[in-house]
N, C-alpha and C positions, 0 to 999 in steps of 0.2 A: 734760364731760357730752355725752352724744350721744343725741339724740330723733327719732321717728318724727312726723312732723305731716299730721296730715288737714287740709288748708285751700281754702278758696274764697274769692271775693268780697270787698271790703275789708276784715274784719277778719281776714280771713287774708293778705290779703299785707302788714298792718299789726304783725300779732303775728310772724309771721313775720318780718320786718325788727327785731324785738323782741330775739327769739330770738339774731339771728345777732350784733345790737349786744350783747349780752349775754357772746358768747364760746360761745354751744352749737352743738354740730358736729349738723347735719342732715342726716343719713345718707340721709333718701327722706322725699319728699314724695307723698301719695294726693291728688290733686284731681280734677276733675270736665273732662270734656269740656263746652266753651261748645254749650248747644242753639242751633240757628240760629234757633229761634221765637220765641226767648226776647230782651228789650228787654238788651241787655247793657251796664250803665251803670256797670261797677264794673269795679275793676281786676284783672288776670290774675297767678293765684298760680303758672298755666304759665310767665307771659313771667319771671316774676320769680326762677323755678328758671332757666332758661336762662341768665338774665345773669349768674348767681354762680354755672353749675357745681352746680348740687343735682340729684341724679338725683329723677323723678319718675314718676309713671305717674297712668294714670286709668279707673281701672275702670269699668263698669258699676254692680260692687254690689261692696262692698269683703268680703263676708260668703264669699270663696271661697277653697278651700285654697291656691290659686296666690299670694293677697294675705298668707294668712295664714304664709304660706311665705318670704315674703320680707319681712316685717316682723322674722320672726324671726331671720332670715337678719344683719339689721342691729343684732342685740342690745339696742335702746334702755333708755337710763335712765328716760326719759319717754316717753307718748305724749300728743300734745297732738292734738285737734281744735278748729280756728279756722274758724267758720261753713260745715261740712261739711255735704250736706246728709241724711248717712245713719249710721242710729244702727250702731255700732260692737257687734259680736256680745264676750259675755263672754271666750270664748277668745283673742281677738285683745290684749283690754285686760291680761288677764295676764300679754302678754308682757314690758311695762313693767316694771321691775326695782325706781324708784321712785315708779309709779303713774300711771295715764290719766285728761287732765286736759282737760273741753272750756271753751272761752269761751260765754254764753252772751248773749243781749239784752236782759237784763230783770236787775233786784234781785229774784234767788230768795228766798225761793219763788212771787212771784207773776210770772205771766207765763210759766209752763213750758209747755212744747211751739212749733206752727207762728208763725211771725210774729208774735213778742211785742210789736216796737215797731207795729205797725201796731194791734195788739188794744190796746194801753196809750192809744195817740193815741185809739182809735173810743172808748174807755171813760171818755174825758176824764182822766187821770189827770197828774198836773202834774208828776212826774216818773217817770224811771226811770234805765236804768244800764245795767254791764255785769257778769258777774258769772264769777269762773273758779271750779269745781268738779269734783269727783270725779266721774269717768264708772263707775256703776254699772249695773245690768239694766234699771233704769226711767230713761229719761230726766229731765233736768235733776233727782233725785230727789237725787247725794250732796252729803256733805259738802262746805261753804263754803270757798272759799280765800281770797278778797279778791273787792270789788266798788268797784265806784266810782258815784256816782251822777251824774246829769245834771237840768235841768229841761226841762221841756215847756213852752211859753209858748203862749198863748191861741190862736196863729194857727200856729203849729209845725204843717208839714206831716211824715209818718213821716219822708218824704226828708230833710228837713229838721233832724229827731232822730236819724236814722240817722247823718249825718253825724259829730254829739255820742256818739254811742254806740261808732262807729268810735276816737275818742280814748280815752274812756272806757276801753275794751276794751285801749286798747295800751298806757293810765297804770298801770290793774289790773296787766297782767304786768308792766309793769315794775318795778313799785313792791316785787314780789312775788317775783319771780324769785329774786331774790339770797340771800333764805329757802331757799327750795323747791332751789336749788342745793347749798347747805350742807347740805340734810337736815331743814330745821324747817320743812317744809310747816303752815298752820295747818290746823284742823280745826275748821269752824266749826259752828254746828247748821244743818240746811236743814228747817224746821218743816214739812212740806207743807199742813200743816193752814192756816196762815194764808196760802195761794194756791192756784191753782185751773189743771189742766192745759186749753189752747187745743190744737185743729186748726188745718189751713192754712186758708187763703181762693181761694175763685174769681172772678174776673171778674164773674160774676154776681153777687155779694154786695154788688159796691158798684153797685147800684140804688137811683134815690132815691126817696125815699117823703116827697112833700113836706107828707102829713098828720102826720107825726112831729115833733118838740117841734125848734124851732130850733139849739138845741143838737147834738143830737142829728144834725139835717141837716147842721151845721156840722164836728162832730166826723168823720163818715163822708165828706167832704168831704177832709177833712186827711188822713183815715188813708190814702185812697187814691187819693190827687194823685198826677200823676207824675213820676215815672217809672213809677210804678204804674198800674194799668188803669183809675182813675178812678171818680169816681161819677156814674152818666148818666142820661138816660130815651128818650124814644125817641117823639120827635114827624112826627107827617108823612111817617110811613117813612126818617126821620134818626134818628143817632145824636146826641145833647147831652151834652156832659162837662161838668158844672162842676167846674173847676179852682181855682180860688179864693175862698172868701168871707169873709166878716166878719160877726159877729153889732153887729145896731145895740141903740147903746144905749136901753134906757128910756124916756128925756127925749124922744127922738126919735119916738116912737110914736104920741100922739096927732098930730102933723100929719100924719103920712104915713096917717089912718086917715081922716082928716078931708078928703084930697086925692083918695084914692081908693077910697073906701069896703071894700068886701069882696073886689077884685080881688086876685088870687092873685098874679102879678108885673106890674109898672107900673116906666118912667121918673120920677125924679122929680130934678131938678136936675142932669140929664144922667147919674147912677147910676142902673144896674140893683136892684133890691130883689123879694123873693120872702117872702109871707108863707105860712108854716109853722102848721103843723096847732095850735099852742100860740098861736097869736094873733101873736107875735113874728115878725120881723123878720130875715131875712140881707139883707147886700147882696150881691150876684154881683158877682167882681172878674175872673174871668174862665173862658171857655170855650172848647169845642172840638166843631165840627163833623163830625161821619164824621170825628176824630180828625185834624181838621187844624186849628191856630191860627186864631181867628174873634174879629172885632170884637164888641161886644157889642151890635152895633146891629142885628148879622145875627142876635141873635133876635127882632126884631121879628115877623117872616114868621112865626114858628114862636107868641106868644104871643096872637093870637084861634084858634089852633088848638084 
């Protein structure tokens, strides 16, 4: 069998390494030029065509007669897209012989569109997955192939589920493959009705807003720790990132209410704590100054501001 694969970032050069343990000949790889602006913490689907001899290219916009010309150029049985970051024009996916098939980050149908594991973490949801589908005109919209699920754990930063979603995504093909090889692709329902299409996120979104429900603070916290841009405020003409925190429990509330009355964050037993618009309680486990690793002590300066 021989397939055309759209891939970036690790679960493309995981499915990809999928692919080739599998026995499929990869005829051309489409990935992405690394932006130099961009925090690049993931592994290179460039370096990985190189060491095994896989011709690749890296377009701008894959939607041009030049890509479309040379996709079909390569005749593929399949087209697979693995964490590409551009949706794939109808004419291009036809040319697949037994059908265009992306990985996606989320158990469809919820979670369709921009940065599903980072919208799943902000949304507190306790798990998610990865999920391989039918590439049709509407993104993440066809038919199910296999999915595999993952759990989200209370303190699970996205990076941190990304990881889990990474394997997820490469158990999925594999599991799967050897169908979809023979000819018995399943075909599964994708209900759109029970989830809900997401855009991407900017920088700007993860702003904290420490009148909003501790949860809430905590969740937005995790979704965009990093490697991700963080969620900050912005004291004293400084940048503040908290990096990590912990929602306290319960039990613990009336003494910390009782120690310091209505104060917004306070020391108390050498822990940072910050009370939240919902009365409760996060501890700060750690932060970042102008984006550079910082003790917790050096917000002291910044908390009679």
């Amino acid at each position: 069998m021989n397939a055309v694969v759209f891939a970036y970032h690790d679960v493309g050069v995981r499915c990809l390494k999928v692919l080739l343990a599998r026995g499929v000949r990869v005829s051309l790889v489409v990935t992405h030029e690394d932006n130099p602006d961009e925090n690049i913490w993931f592994g290179s689907v460039a370096a990985l065509c190189s060491d095994n001899g896989i011709p690749f290219i890296t377009p701008a916009d894959p939607r041009t007669p030049q890509v479309l010309a040379q996709v079909q150029a390569a005749q593929p049985d399949f087209i697979f897209s693995f964490y590409y970051r551009h949706m794939l024009p109808v004419e291009l996916l036809a040319v697949a012989k037994r059908g265009a098939y992306n990985m996606h980050g989320s158990l469809l149908p919820k979670y369709r569109g921009r940065v599903p594991i980072n919208w799943a973490v902000l949304h507190g949801e306790i798990e998610t997955g990865a999920t391989l589908h039918e590439m049709t005109l509407k993104p993440d919209a066809g038919s199910i192939v296999a999915q595999t699920s993952v759990p989200i754990l209370p303190e699970d930063t996205a990076y941190e589920v990304f990881g889990k979603v990474v394997v997820a995504a490469e158990q999925t093909l594999w599991n799967v493959l050897p169908a979809m090889l023979s000819d018995r692709t399943p075909q599964l329902p994708n209900d759109l009705s029970k989830g809900s299409y997401y855009g991407g996120r900017k920088p700007e979104d993860g702003r904290l807003d420490w009148r909003r429900t501790a949860r809430e603070v905590h969740n937005l916290v995790r979704a965009v720790a990093p490697p991700y841009p963080g969620a900050f405020e912005e004291i004293a003409g400084d940048k503040i990132t908290v990096t990590r925190t912990r929602l306290v429990p319960p039990f613990a509330h009336p003494a910390l209410q009782k120690a310091h009355g209505m104060q917004d964050k306070f020391f108390e037993g050498g822990r940072l704590y910050a009370r939240c618009g919902d009365g409760n309680f996060l501890q700060i486990l750690g932060i970042r100054i102008n984006d550079q690793d910082a003790s917790l002590n050096n917000y002291l300066k910044y908390m009679a501001s």
